[in-house]
C-alpha positions in Angstrom: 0.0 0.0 0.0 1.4 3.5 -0.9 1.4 5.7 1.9 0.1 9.2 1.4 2.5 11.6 2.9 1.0 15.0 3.5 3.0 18.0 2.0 2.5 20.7 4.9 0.8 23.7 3.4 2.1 26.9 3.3 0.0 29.5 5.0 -1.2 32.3 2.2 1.0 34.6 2.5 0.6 38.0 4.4 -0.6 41.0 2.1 2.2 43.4 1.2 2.1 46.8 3.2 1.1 49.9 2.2 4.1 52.2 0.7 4.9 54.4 4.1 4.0 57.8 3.0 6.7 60.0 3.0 8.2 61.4 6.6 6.8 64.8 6.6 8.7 65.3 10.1 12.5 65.0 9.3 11.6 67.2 5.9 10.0 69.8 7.7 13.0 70.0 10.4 15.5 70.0 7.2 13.2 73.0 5.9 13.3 74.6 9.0 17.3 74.6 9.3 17.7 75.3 5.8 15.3 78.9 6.5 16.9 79.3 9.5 20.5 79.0 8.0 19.0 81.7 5.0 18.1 84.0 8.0 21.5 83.8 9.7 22.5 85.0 6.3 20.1 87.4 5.9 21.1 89.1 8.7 24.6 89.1 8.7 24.5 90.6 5.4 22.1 93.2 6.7 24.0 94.0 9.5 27.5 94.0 7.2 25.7 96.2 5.3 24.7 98.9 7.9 28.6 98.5 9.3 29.4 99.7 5.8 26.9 102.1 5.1 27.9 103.2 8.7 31.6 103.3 8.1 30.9 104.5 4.5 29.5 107.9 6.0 32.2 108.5 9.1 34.6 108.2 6.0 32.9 110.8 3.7 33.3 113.0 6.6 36.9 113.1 7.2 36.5 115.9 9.5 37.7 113.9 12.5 41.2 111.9 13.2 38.9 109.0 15.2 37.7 107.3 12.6 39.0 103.2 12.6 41.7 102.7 10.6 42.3 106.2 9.5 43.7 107.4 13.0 45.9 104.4 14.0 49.7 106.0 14.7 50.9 103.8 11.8 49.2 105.6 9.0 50.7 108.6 9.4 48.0 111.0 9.8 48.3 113.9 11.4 46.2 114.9 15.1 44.2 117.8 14.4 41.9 119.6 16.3 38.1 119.5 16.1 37.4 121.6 12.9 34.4 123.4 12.8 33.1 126.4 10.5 32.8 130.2 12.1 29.5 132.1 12.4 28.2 133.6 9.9 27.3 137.5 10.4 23.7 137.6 11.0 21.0 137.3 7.7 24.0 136.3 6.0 23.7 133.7 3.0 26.2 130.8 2.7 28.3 130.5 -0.5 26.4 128.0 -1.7 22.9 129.7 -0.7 20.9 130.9 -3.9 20.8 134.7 -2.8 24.2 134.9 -2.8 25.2 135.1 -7.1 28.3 136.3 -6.3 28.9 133.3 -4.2 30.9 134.8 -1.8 32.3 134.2 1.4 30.8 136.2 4.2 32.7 134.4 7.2 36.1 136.3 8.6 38.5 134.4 6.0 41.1 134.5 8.9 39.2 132.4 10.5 38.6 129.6 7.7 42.4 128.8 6.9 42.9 125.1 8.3 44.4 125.1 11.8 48.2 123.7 12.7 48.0 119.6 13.5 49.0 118.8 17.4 52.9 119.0 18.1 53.5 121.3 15.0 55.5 124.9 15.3 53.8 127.8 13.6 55.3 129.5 11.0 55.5 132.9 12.5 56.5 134.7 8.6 52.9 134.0 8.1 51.2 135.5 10.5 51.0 138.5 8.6 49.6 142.0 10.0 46.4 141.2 11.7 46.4 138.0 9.7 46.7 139.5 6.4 49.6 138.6 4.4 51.0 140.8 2.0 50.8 139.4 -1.5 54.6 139.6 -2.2 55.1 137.2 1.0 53.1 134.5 -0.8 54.6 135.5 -4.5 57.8 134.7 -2.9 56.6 130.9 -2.6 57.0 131.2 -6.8 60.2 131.1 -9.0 62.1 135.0 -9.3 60.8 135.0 -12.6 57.2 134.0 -12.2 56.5 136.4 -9.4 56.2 139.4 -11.4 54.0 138.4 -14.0 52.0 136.6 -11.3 51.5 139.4 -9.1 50.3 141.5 -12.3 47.7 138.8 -12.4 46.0 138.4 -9.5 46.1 142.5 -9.4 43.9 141.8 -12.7 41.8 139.5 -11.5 40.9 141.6 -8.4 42.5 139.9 -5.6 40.7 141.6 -2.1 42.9 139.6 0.8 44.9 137.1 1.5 45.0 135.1 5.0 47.4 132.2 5.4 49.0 129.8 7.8 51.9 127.9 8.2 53.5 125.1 10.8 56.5 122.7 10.4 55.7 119.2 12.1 58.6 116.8 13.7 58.5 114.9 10.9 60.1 118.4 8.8 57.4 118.8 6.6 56.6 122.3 5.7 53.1 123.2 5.2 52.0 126.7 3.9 48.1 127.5 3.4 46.8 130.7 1.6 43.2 131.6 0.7 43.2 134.2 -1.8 39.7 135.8 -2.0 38.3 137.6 -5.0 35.1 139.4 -5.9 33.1 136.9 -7.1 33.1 133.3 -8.1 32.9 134.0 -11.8 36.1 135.1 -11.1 37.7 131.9 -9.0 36.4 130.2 -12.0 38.1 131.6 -14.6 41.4 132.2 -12.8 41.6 128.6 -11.6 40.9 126.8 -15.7 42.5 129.7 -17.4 45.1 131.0 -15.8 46.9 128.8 -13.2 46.1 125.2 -14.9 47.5 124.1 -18.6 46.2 121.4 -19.7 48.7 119.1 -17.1 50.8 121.6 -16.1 51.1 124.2 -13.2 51.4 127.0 -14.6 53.6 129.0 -12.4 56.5 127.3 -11.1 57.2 126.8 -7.1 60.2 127.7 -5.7 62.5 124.2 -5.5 60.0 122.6 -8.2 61.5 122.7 -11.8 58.3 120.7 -13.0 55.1 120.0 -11.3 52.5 117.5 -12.7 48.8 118.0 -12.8 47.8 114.8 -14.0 45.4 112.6 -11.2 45.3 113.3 -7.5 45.5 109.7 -6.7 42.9 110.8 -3.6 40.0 108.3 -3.0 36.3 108.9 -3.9 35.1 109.6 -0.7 37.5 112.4 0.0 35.5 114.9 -2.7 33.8 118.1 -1.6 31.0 119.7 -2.9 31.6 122.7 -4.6 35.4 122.3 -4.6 37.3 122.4 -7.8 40.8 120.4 -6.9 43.5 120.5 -9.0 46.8 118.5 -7.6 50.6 119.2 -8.1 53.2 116.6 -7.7 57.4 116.9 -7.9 58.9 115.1 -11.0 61.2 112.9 -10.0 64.3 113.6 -8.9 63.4 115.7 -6.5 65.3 118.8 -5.4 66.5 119.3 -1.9 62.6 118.9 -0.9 60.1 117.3 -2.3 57.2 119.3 -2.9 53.5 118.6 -3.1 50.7 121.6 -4.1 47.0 121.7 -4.4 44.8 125.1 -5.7 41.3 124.7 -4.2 38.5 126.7 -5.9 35.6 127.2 -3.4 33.1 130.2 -4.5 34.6 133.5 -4.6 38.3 131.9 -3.2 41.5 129.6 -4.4 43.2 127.7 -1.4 47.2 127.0 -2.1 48.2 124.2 -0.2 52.2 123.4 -0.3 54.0 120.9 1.4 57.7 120.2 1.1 59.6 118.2 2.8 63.5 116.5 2.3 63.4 112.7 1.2 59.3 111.9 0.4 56.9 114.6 1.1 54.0 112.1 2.9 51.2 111.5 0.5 48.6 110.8 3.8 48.9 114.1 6.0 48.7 115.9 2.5 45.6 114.2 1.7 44.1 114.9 4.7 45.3 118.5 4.9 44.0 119.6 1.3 40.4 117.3 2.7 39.8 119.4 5.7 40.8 122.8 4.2 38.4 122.0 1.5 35.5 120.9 4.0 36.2 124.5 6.2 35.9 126.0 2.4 33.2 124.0 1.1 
């Protein structure tokens, strides 16, 4: 007799599960980091920003020796005091102010020439007679030969006054600082593009400068004054016994001449900031 062997059977097997559906959790934590990560951003750029819109503006101002990195000891500016503008006589308009066509000056002009830097010694030939200088001390900044025909034109061109100021630092380097005032600025104008500027060229030659070059200031952006015509003079190389740096400022109805000399490398930072704060006392 066969015997019947019985094949277990296999129990049906289990239905499959369900796909999971997809873990909302963990994705919505990963979103979560990811738009907290783009806030961090945000708002370090935001605050980047306000540091440098910040810094941006205590820059522009250059009217103060405290501003980071422009006042450390190493880059050689110079510690001058707090600069502020005199009074104005009462009712009177500024240069800039739309009543005033002739765009002149009414502050004491005496009192806008830039003051000396801390630790400097005054230059007591400037001083003048109740701080007015006589036009031939400042012709005699100018080469024998260009003083004459110098002289003849700023007697042309109506020169009023002239107020200056100078100071020698430890360093050695000489600074000198005139404001020549005129009528009007019409005048300034046309004295400053016509008749001192050629193209490149100074004009009238400095004492101890056989050639000064116009061409670029090499000043940053930021250092620009409103209503300030700049026009920069630089020593050829070789230098003389000095070198010499020069700036003429045209500000409304009066040209600044800056001057700076000093044996070696006249310092490109303390004139910067010199012909930047006369301009702003100017301006």
């Amino acid at each position: 007799m066969t015997e019947l062997i019985e094949h277990p059977v296999s129990p049906p097997p289990l239905p499959e599960a369900p796909p999971s559906p997809p873990e909302a959790q963990p994705k919505a934590k990963k979103d979560r980091r990811v738009l907290r990560a783009a806030l961090r951003w945000t708002a370090a750029v935001v605050v980047f920003a306000a540091l440098g819109t910040a810094s941006a503006y205590g820059v522009t101002r250059l009217d103060r020796t405290d501003v980071p990195g422009l006042a450390t000891a190493s880059d050689g500016r110079w510690d001058y005091p707090r600069i502020t503008r005199p009074p104005l006589p009462e009712g009177s308009p500024g240069p800039d102010d739309r009543s005033n066509r002739a765009g002149a000056h009414h502050a004491d002009l005496r009192e806008l020439v830039l003051p000396a830097p801390k630790g400097a010694k005054a230059d007591t030939a400037l001083r003048g007679e109740d701080g007015w200088l006589p036009t031939k001390t400042f012709l005699a900044e100018y080469v024998k030969g260009d003083r004459e025909p110098f002289g003849q034109l700023l007697t042309d061109y109506g020169l009023r006054h002239i107020a200056a100021r100078g100071w020698t630092t430890p360093d050695g380097t000489h600074t000198r600082i005139y404001l020549l005032q005129f009528s009007t600025a019409a005048v300034v104008d046309e004295l400053l593009v016509g008749e001192l500027i050629s193209y490149d060229t100074l004009r009238y030659e400095l004492r101890g400068s056989p050639e000064m070059s116009g061409e670029g200031d090499g000043f940053p952006m930021v250092s620009e004054v409103d209503g300030v015509e700049r026009v920069i003079g630089d020593e050829a190389k070789p230098y003389g016994a000095e070198h010499v740096r020069q700036a003429y400022l045209g500000a409304a109805d009066t040209v600044a001449v800056v001057v700076q000399s000093r044996k070696g490398t006249a310092k490109k930072v303390p004139f910067q900031q010199t012909v930047v704060l006369q301009s702003q006392l100017l301006g």
